[in-house]
C-alpha positions as CSV (number, residue, x, y, z in Angstrom):
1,X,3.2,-2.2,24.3
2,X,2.2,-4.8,22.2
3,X,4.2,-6.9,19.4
4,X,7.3,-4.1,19.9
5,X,4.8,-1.5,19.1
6,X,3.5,1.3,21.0
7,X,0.3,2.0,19.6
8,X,-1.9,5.1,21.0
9,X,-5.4,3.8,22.2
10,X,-7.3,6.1,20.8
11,X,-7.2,9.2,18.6
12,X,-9.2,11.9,16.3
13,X,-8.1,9.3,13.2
14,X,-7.1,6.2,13.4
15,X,-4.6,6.1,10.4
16,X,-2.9,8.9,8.1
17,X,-1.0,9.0,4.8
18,X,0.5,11.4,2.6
19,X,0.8,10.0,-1.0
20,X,-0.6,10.7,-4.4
21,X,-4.1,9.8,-5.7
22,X,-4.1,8.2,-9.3
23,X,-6.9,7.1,-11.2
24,X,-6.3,4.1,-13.8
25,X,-8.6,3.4,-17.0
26,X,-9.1,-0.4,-17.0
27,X,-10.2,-2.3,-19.8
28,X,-11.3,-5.3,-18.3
29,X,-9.9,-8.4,-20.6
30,X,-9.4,-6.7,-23.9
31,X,-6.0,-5.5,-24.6
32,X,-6.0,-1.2,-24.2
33,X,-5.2,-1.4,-27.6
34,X,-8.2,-2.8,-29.2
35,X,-10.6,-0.8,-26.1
36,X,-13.9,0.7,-27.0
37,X,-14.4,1.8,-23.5
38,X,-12.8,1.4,-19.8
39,X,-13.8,1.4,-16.3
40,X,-12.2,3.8,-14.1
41,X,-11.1,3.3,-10.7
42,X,-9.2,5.6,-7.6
43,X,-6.3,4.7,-6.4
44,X,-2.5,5.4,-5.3
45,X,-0.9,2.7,-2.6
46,X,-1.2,5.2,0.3
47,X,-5.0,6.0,-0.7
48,X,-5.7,2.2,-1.0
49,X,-4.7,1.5,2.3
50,X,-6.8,4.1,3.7
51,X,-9.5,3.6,1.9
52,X,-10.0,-0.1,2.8
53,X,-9.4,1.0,6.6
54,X,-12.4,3.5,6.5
55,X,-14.8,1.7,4.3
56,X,-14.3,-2.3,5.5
57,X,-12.8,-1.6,9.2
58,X,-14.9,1.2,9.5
59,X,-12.0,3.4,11.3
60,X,-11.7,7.0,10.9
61,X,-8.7,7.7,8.3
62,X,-6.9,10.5,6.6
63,X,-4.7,11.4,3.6
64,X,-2.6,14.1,2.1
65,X,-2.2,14.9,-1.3
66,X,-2.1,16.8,-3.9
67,X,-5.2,17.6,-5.8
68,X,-5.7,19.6,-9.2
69,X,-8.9,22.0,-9.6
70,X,-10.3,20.4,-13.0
71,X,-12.8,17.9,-13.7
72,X,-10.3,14.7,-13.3
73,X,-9.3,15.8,-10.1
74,X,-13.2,16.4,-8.7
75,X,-13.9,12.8,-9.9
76,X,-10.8,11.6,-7.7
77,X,-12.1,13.8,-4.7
78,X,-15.7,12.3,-5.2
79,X,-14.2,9.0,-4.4
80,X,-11.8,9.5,-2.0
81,X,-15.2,11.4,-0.3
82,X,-17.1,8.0,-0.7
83,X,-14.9,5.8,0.7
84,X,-15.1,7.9,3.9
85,X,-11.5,9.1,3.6
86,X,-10.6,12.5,5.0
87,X,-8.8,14.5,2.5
88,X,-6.1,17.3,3.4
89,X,-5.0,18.2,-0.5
90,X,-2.6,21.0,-1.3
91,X,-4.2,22.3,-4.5
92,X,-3.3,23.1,-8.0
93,X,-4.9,25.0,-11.0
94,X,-4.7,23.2,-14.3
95,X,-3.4,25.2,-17.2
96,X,-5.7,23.8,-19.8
97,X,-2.6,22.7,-21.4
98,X,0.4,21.3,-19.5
99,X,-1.3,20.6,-16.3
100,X,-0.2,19.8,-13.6
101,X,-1.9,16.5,-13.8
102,X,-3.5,14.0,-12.0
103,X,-1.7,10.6,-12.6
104,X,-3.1,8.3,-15.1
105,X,-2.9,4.6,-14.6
106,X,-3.7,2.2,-17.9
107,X,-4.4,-1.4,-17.7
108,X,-5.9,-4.3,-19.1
109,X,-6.4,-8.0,-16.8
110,X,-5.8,-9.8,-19.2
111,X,-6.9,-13.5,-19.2
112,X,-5.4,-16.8,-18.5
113,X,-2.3,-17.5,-20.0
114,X,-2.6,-14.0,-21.4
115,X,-0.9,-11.1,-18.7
116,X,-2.4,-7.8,-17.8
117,X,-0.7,-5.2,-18.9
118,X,-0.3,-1.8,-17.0
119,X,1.6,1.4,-18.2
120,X,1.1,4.9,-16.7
121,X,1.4,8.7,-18.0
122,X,2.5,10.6,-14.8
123,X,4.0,13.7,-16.6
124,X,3.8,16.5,-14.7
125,X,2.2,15.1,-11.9
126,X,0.5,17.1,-9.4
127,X,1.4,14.3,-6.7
128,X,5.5,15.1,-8.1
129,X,5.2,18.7,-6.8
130,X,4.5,18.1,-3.1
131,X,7.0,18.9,-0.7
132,X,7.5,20.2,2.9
133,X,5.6,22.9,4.6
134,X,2.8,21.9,2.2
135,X,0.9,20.4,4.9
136,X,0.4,21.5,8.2
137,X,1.3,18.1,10.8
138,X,0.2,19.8,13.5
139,X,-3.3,20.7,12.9
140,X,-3.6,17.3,11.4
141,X,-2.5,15.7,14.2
142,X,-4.0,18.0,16.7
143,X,-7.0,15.1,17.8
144,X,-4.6,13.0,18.0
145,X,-3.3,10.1,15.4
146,X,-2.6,6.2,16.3
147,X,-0.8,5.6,12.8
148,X,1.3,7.1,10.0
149,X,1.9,5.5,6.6
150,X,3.3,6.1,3.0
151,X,5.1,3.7,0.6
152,X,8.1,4.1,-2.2
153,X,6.0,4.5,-5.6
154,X,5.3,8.1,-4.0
155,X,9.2,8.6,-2.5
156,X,10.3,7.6,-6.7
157,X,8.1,10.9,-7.6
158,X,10.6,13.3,-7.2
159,X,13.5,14.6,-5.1
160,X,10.8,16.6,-2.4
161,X,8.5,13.9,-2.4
162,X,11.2,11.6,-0.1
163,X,11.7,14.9,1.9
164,X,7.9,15.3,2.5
165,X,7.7,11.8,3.7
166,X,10.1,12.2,6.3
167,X,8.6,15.5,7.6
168,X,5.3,13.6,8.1
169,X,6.8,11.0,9.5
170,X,8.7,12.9,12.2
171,X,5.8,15.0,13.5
172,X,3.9,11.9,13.5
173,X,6.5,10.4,15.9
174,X,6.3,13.6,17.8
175,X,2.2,13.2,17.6
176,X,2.7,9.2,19.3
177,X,2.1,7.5,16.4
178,X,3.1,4.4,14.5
179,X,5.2,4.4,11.4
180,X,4.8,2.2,8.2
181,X,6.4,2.3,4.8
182,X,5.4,-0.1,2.0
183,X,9.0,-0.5,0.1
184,X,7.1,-0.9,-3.4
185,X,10.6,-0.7,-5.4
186,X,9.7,0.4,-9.0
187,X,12.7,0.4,-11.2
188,X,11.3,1.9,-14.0
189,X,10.7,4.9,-11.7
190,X,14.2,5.3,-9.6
191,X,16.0,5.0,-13.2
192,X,14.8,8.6,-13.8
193,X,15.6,9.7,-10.4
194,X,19.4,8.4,-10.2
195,X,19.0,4.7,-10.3
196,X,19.2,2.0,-7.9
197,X,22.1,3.5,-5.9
198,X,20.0,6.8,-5.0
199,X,16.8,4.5,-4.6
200,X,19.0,2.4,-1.7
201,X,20.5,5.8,-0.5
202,X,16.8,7.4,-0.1
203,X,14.8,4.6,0.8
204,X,17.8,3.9,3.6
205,X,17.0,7.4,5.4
206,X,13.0,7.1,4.9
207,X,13.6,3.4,7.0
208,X,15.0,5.1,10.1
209,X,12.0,6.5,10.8
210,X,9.6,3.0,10.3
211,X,8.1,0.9,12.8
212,X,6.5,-1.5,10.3
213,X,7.8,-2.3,6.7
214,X,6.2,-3.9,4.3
215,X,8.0,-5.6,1.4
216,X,9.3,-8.6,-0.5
217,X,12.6,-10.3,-1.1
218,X,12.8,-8.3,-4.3
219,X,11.2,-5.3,-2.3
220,X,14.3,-5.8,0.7
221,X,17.1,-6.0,-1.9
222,X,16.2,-3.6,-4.4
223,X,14.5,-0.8,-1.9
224,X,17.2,-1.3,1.1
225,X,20.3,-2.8,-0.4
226,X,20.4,-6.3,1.4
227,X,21.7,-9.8,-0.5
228,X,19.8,-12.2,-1.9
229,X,18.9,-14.9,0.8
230,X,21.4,-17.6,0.8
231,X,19.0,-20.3,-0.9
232,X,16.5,-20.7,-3.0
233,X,12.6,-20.9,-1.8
234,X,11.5,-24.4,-2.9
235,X,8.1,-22.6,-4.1
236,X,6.6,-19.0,-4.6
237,X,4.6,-20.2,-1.3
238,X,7.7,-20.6,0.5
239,X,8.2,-17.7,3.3
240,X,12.0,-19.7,4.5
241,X,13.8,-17.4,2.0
242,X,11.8,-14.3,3.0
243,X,12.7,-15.0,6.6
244,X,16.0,-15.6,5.7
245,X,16.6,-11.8,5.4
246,X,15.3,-10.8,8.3
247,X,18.4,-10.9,10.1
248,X,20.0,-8.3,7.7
249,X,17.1,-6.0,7.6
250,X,17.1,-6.2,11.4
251,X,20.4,-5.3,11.8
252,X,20.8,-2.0,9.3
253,X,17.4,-1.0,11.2
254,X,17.1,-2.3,14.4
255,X,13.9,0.1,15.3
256,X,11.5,-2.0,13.2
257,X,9.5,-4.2,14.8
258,X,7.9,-5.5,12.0
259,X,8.9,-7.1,8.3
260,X,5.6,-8.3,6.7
261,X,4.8,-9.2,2.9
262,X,2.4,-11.2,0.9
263,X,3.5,-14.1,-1.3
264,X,2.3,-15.0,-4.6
265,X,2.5,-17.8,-7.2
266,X,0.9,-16.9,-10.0
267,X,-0.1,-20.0,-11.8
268,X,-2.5,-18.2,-14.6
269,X,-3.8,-14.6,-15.2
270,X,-7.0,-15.4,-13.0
271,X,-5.7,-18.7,-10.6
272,X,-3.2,-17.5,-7.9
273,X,-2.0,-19.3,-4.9
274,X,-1.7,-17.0,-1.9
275,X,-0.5,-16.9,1.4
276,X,1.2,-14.6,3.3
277,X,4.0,-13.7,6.2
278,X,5.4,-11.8,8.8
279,X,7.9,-11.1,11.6
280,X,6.4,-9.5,14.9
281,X,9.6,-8.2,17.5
282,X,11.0,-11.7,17.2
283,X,8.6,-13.7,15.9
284,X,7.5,-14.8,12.1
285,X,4.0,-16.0,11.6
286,X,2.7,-17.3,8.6
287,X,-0.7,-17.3,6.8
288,X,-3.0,-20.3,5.4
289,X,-2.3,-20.7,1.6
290,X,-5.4,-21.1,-0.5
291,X,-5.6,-20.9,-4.5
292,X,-7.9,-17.7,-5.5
293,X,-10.1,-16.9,-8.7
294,X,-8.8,-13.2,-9.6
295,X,-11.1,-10.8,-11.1
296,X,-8.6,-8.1,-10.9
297,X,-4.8,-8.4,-8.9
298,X,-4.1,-4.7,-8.5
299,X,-4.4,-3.6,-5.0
300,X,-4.1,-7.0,-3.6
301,X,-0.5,-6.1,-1.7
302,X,-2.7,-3.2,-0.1
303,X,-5.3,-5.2,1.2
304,X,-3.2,-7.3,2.6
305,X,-1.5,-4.4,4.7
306,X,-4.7,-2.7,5.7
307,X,-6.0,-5.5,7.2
308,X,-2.9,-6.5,9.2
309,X,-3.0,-3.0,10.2
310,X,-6.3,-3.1,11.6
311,X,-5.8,-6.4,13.5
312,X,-2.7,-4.2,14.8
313,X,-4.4,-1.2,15.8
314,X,-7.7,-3.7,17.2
315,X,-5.2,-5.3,19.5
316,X,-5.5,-8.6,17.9
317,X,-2.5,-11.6,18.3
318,X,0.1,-11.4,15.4
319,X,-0.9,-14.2,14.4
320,X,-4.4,-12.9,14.0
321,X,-3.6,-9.9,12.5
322,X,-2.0,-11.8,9.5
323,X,-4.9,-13.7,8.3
324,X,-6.9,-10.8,8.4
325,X,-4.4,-9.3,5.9
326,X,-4.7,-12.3,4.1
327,X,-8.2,-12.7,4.3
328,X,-8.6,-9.3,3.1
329,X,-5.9,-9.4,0.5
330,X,-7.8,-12.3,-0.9
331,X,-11.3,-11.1,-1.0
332,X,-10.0,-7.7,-2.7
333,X,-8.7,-9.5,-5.9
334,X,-12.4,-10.7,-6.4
335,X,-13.7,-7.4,-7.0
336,X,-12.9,-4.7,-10.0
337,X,-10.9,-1.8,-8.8
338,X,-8.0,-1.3,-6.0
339,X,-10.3,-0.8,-3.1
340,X,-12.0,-2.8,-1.2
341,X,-16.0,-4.0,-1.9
342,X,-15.7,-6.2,1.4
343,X,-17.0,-6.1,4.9
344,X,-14.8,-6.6,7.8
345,X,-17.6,-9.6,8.9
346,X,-16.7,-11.1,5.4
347,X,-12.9,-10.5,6.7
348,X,-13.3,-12.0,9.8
349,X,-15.2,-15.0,8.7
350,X,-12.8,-15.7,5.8
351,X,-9.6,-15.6,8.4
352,X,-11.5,-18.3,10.6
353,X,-11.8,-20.8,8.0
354,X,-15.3,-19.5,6.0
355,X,-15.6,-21.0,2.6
356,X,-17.8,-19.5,-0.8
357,X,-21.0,-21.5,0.0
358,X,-24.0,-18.7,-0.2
359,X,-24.9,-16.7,2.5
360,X,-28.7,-16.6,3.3
């Protein structure tokens, strides 16, 4: 057992998540508003994550979703297929009218001084509609499975979605695996699904099954009901405040082993300082900070926690396991979309210190 954790050694996949798959129509730095056309990109935290682990850390990952029979849903399932992600979908016919839909994401990066703006249509959302018994765990698990993850934008979705994340995650427990949950608090979300006081009251029982949590002080208070820390970071750098909550996370859930997060200080749209931390059973760890040139931020917070998993899973010191995150984190907001574009030797050489001169 290493870092509290009792990770399998091997297995038929590596990693495992049920979520839903969104796609998001990004406009680069003109405002949606005055758009001629968009790039779209493949996403949904839960996706992300393994996404980055099969097509950087070259391990063999799975997710379940749902997945709508028209021609939005076979571009999702085309990239979900080229990232080297295997898919277990419960399906749904589209009406031609009503849907159910596949989540729309809109966004612009904005530019400088100017911030992107993001705003979503997730009316009748296929991903909303999931709920226990929709997946077999067993015969997913059957080869075996070393790790087990989902996150709170999909828990927000409705009142099965929560439901369905607990069932995975208890026949994952029963497969051997390792549990993570990515708190992800989104207000706008929990308001139409009884507020902040349900949010805590969900979130709270989803917890009790998690080995790993990652979240920020906003994340911690919002998602799990805990205080403010009892001062004030001196910077956006400064991981003293997160650590300061430990304690209290610690104690309403004394089976997680770790608390991890990334932190942020935004000094313009495309010039971010970034670092990032963790506690391991004990003991906190903290990442280099190093100012980064953003092409696009979004799926930044899920690099970061597929490359701390995969130092995990590779047996790697804590320590170790945090830069990668970080290293991966970082490289991810230089390239367009939500997944990765990076190599774990780009990772690895990154974490030790590499810099941007040309490689030949």
């Amino acid at each position: 057992m290493k870092y509290g954790l009792n990770i399998p050694p091997q297995g038929e996949l590596d990693f495992v998540s049920v979520g839903a798959l969104v796609h998001r129509l990004d406009t680069g730095i003109l405002p949606f508003r005055k758009a001629a056309q968009c790039q779209i990109h493949v996403s949904g935290g839960e996706f992300n994550v393994a996404a980055n682990l099969s097509d950087c850390f070259r391990m063999r990952t799975g997710i379940a979703s749902a997945m709508v029979d028209y021609p939005v849903g076979d571009l999702i399932a085309e990239r979900v297929r080229a990232m080297g992600v295997r898919a277990f979908y419960k399906r749904f016919e589209h009406d031609g009218v009503t849907g159910p839909n596949m989540a729309t994401v809109y966004s612009d990066r904005g530019h400088g001084v100017r911030a992107p703006v993001v705003f979503y249509n997730r009316s009748n959302e296929a991903g909303a509609l999931l709920k226990p018994g929709d997946f077999d765990w067993n015969a997913i698990f059957s080869g075996g499975v070393r790790w087990f993850h989902s996150g709170g934008i999909f828990a927000a979705l409705s009142d099965t979605t929560p439901e369905l994340i607990l069932e995975g995650m208890k026949a994952a427990k029963a497969a051997g695996a390792v549990v993570s949950f990515d708190l992800n608090y989104r207000a706008k979300l929990w308001a139409f699904r009884g507020g902040h006081e349900h949010a805590v009251g969900v979130l709270r029982r989803i917890v009790e099954n998690v080995d790993v949590l990652v979240g920020n002080e906003e994340d911690l208070q919002m998602g799990l009901g805990i205080p403010g820390p009892a001062f004030a970071a001196k910077s956006k750098l400064d991981p003293s405040a997160f650590f300061g909550m430990i304690d209290q996370v610690v104690e309403k859930h004394p089976q997680v082993k770790v608390v991890a997060t990334t932190l942020r200080d935004v000094q313009s749209t495309n010039r971010h300082g970034w670092s990032a931390v963790a506690w391991m059973d004990g003991q906190t760890y903290v990442a280099p900070a190093c100012d980064l040139d953003v092409r696009d931020r979004v799926g930044g917070g899920d690099g970061f926690a597929s490359g701390m998993i995969y130092g995990l899973l590779t047996g790697e010191e804590p320590g170790e396991a945090v830069k990668l995150g970080w290293a991966h984190g970082a490289l991810l907001t230089t390239f367009p979309g939500d997944t990765t574009m990076a190599t774990v030797e780009q990772v690895r050489a990154f974490a030790k210190g590499g810099s941007a001169r040309i490689q030949r």
